[in-house]
N, C-alpha and C positions, 0 to 999 in steps of 0.2 A: 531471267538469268540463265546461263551459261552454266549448267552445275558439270562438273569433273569428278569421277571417282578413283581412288589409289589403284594403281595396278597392283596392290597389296591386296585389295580385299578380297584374296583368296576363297576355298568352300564352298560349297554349297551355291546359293542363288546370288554370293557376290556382296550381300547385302550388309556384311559386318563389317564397316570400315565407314569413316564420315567422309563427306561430299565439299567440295570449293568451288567458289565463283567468285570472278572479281566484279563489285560492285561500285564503283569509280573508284576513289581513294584508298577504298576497304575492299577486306575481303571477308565474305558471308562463307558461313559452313553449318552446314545442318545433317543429322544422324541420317545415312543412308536408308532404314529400316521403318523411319516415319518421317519422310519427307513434308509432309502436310504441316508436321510439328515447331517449332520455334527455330528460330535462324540466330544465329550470332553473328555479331559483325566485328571484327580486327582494322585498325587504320593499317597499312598495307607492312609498314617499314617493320611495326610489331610483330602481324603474325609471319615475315619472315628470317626476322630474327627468331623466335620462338625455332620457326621449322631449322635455321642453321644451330639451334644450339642440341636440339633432338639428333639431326645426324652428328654431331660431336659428339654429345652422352647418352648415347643408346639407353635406355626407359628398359629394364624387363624382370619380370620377379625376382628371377635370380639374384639381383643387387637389391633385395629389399632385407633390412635389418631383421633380424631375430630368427 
């Protein structure tokens, strides 16, 4: 596979940010920092729906309750 990293993953050795590859229909993403480790797979239309709702509602502590 093809792995891709965020041009987000900022710091350091680059390494804190998760990795994507499309794997026919799907697409796999595995932790940057242990590659070796488990892979997840998204049928393709899901994870990017997922990524258009993330740049819609921004994700960050600051909007966490309490």
């Amino acid at each position: 596979m093809n792995w891709r990293k965020s041009t987000y993953s900022g710091g350091g050795d680059g390494d804190t940010c998760v990795e994507i590859a499309e794997a026919g229909p799907r697409i796999a993403v595995r932790d940057s920092k242990a590659p070796a480790r488990a892979t997840l797979s998204f049928p393709a239309p899901a994870f990017t729906a997922l990524i258009d709702h993330l740049k819609e509602h921004p994700w960050s502590e600051a909007r966490l309750p309490g």
